[in-house]
N, C-alpha and C positions, 0 to 999 in steps of 0.2 A: 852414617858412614856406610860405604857400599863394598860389597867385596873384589869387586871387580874392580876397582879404582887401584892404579898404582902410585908407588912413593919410593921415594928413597927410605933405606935402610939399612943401617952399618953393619958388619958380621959378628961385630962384639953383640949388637941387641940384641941379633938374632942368638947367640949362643946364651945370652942372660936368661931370654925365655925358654931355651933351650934348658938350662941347668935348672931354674926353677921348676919348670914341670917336673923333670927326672924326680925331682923330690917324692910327688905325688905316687911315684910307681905305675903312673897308668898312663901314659900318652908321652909319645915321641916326637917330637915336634919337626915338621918335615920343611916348611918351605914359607914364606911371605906370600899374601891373597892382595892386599890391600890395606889403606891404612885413611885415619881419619885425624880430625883435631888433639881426642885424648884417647884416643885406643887404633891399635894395630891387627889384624886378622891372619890367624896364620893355619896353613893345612898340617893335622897333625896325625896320627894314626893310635889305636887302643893298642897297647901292647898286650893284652890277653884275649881279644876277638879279632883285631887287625882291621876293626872297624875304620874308615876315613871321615875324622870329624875338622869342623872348622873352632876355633879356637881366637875366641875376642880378646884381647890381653887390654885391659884396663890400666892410664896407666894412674894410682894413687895422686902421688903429687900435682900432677896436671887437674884433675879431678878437685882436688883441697884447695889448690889454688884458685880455681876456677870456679867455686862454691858451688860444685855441682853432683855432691855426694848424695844430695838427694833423689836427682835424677840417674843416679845410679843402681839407689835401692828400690826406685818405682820401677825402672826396666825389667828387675830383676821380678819383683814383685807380679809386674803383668804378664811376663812367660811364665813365668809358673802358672799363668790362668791357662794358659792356652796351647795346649797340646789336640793339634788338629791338624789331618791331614794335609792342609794350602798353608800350612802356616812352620816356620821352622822350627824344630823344635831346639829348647834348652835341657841342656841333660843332667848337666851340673853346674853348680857355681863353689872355687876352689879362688883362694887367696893367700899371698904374700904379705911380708913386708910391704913391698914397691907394687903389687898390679894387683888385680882381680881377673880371676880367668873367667870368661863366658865359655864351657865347654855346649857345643852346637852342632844337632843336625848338618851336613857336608851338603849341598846343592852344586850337585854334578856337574849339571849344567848351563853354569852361572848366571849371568843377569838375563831378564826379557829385554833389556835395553838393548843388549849387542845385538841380539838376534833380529829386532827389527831395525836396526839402522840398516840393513842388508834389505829391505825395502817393505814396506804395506803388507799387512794380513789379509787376506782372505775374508769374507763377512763370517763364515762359518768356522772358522781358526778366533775369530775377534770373539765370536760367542763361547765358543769353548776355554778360552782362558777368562774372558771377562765372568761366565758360569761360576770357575774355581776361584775367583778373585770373590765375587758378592759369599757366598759360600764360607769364604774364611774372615772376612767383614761379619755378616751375621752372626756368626758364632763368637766372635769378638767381642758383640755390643751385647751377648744374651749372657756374656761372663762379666756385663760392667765395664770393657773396654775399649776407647776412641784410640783410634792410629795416629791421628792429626799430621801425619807428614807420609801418606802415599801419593806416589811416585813410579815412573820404569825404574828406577835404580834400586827401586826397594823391594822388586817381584824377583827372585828368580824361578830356577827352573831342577828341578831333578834332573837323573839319570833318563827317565822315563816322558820328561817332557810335561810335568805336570808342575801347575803354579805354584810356589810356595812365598809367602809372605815375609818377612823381614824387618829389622831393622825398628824398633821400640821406644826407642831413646827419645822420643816426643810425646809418648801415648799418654792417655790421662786415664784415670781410673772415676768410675760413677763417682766415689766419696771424694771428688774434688772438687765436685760442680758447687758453686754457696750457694744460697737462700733462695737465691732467686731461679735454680734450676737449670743455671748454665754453666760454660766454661768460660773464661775471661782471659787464658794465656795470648799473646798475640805469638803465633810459630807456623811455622811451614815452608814449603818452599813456593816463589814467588806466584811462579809459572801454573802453581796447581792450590793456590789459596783461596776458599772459599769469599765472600762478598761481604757474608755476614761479619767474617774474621776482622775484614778492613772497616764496617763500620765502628767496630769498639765499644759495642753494647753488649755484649756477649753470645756467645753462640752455643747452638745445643753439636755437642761432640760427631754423635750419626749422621748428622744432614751436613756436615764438614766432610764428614768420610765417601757421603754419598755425591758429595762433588768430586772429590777427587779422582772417584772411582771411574767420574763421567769423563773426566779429563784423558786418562789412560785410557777409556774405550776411544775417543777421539782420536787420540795418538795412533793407537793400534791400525784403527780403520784405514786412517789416510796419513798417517807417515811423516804429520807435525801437529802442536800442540795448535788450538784453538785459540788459545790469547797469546800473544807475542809483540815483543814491543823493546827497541833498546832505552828506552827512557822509562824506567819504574814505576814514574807517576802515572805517565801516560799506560803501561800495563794494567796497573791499578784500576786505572777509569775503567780501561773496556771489561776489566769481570766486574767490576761492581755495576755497571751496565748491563749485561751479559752480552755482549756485543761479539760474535765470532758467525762466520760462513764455512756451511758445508761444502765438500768437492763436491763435482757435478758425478761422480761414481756414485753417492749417497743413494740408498732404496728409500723409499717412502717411510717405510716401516722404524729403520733404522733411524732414520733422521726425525721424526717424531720420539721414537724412545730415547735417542741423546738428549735432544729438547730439553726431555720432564728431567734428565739428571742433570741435565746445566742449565735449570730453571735460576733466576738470580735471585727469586724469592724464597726463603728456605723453609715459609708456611706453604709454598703450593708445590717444593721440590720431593720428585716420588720417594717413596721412604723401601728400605729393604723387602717388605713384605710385599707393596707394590710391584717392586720390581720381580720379584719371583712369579708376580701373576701375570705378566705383560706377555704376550702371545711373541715379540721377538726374543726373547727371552727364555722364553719355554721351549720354543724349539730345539729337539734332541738333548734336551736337559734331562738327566738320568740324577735323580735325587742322590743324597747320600746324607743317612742318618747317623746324626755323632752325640753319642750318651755322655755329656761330660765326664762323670765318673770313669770311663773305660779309658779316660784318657790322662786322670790326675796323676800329676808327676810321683813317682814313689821314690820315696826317701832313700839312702843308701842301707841295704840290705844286712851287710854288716853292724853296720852301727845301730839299727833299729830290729834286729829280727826277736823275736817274744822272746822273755825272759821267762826261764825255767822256775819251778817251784820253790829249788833252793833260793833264786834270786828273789822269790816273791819274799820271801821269808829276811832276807838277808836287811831288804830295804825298810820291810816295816819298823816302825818305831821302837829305839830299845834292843833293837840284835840285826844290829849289823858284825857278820860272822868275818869280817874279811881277813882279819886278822890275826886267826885261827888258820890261816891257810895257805899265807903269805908272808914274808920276810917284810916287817913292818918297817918303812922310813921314815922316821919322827919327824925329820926335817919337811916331810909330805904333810901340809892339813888336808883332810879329808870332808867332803860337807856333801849331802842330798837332799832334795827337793822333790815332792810330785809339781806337776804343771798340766793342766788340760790342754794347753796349748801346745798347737803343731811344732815341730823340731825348728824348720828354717823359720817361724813365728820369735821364739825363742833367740836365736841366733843373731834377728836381725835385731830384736830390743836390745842383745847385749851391745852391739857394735853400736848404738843411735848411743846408750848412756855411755860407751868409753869415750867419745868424742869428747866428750863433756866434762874428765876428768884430765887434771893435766900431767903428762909424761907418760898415759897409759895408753898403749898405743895394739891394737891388732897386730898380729903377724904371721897367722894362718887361720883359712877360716871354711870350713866347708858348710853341707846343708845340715849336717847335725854333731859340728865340732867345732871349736874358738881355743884358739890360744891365744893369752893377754903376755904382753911384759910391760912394765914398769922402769924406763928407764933410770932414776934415777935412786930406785933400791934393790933392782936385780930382782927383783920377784917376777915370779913366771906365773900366771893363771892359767889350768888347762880343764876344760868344760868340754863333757861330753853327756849327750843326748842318747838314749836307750828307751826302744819303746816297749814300757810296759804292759798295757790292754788298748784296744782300739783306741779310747779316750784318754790315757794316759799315758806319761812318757816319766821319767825319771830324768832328773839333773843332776848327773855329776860333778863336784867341782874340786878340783887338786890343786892346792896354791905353795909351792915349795919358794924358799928367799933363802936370800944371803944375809940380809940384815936383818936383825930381828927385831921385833915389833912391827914393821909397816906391811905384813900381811893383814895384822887385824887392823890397822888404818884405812888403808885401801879399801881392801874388802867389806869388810866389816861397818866401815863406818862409809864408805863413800860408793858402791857398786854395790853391795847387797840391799843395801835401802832402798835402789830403785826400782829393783826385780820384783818389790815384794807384793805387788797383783800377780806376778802370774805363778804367784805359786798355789797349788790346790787346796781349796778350802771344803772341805765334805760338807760341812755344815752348810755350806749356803745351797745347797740342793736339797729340794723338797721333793717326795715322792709322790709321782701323778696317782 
């Protein structure tokens, strides 16, 4: 989905996503961007910075029905790799009953698509966006992740005129590849589908990217795609051929290094680090070093900020003091857990095993909160995440019901059984 794409949209939806966010207390939801199969894009604003973010709304049902809640938690799963400069970033991800929000980096300056339908770049405009484009690809493939569906409609553009990437909802991660060291989905879009993709033997993820990449320098240069064709099949032949003409505007230079990206061989097409070393390429290339770490998404500050000494004390085994200090509600169970693993690690296990139970259903969900209900005994599950030492986090978990017994049913016999790896085990560490 793109954001520049328009649709129809009723003022009731608009007020639904409108009300739902209110919930959250942080974002006001201003306007309609764009809209796709199962999610809609809307411009929103930070009510405590006035920040302008974009705002994915998910929507559930379409998602369930459409068995594609898995492709929802890999999207989610690969932005969080990727916080880099050409690339837009994810800020949050907050859940309802009915959607999932993507809260998202705001790109000013919308698509690279519009801008060049207004006519051909420049060679030295094509190098400078194609520069920021390889840039945010390589950083992509050195965190484990294929884009598999780049595109114009998937670059835009900041405030400042600088590339940023987009758009997820196809990417594959390294641990997808089988046995045999490839990827095997058939996805993309027609017009920028790699060769390898259509024979169906599988393909390696980066040298997919690294056509596509060559596709959109094409575009850029001269102002139409390189393979084109209203009959599909007949599209197909000519890239699995590699069969396209340069304008006669092409430099030498240029049209040699398009060549080696829309090689149709994908053993002799140039690979990223090639491409950085290519003399068209390097021209007026101004490096830019990105420390992964400087850029790992940090958890929500509240919910995770270090726990004080009383709390160290409180959690250990055996004195939990809470109740000394608190107006105790019976009708509340109360249960904790260490876990080594990350907050949103946590979050998304619980969300994979509620699926699996039945009538239990999500209904708010952030990077290091879940709330469960249980339709059919009124019990509320409410989980929350606190991080206690760099490697550790505490599980909170408050299960209050109306009927009694099917807390320890639920819970206890059907959602805590499947938690129980990631809860902390001291013993299985060994001191170097």
């Amino acid at each position: 989905m793109t954001i520049a794409e328009t649709c129809d949209s009723s003022d009731n939806e608009l007020s639904d996503v409108s009300s739902e966010m209110a919930l959250f207390r942080k974002y006001e939801v201003d306007k309609l961007l764009g809209c796709g199969a199962f999610a809609k894009v809307y411009q929103a604003r930070n009510v405590k910075t006035g920040e302008i973010v974009a705002i994915k709304a998910v929507n559930k049902r379409k998602v369930v029905r459409g068995k594609l809640m898995a492709q929802v938690k890999r999207e989610i799963a690969i932005m969080r790799r990727l916080n880099h400069p050409n690339i837009v970033k994810l800020i949050e991800v907050l859940a309802t009953t009915n959607r999932f929000y993507f809260v998202m980096e705001y790109a000013k300056g919308g698509e690279l698509f519009t801008t060049i339908t207004r006519g051909r770049f420049s060679e030295d405009l094509c190098r400078r966006y194609f520069q920021q484009l390889i840039l945010a690809i390589g950083f992509c493939h050195s965190r484990g992740v294929y884009h598999r569906d780049l595109k114009l409609e998937n670059l835009l553009l900041d405030e400042k005129c600088n590339l940023k990437v987009t758009d997820f909802g196809l990417g594959a991660l390294s641990e997808h590849v089988r046995q045999d060291g490839l990827l095997h989905t058939l996805c993309g879009t027609p017009a920028y589908i790699a060769p390898e993709i259509l024979a169906r033997k599988g393909y390696d993820g980066a040298k997919v990217d690294v056509w596509a990449c060559g596709i959109i320098l094409f575009f850029l240069h001269s102002g139409y795609l390189p393979f084109t064709d209203s009959n599909t099949t007949m599209l197909y032949r000519k890239i699995f051929r590699g069969e396209f003409n340069f304008p006669k505007w092409t430099s030498p230079q240029l049209r040699r290094f398009i060549s080696r990206l829309l090689d149709a061989n994908p053993e002799t097409r140039i690979t990223i680090a090639a491409i950085m070393k290519d003399p068209w390429f390097k021209n007026g290339y101004k490096a830019i070093t990105v420390y992964p770490e400087d850029y790992e998404m940090k958890e929500e500050t509240q919910s995770n900020a270090r726990l004080n000494a009383f709390d160290l004390i409180s959690f250990s085994l055996g004195f939990d003091l809470f109740g000394l200090f608190n107006d105790v509600d019976f009708s509340i169970q109360r249960e904790r857990f260490l876990s080594a693993e990350t907050p949103w690690t946590i979050i998304e296990r619980i969300g994979e095993e509620v699926e699996k139970i039945r009538n239990l259903e999500v209904i708010r969900m952030t990077e290091s909160k879940i709330r469960l209900e249980h339709q059919g005994s009124n019990l509320v599950i409410a989980i929350d995440i606190h991080r206690l030492t760099d490697k550790l986090v505490v599980v909170e978990v408050n299960r209050r019901e109306l009927k009694a017994g099917s807390s320890d049913k639920i819970w206890n016999d059907k959602l805590k059984p499947r938690l129980s790896d990631l809860v902390y085990n001291s013993g299985s560490e060994t001191t170097q």
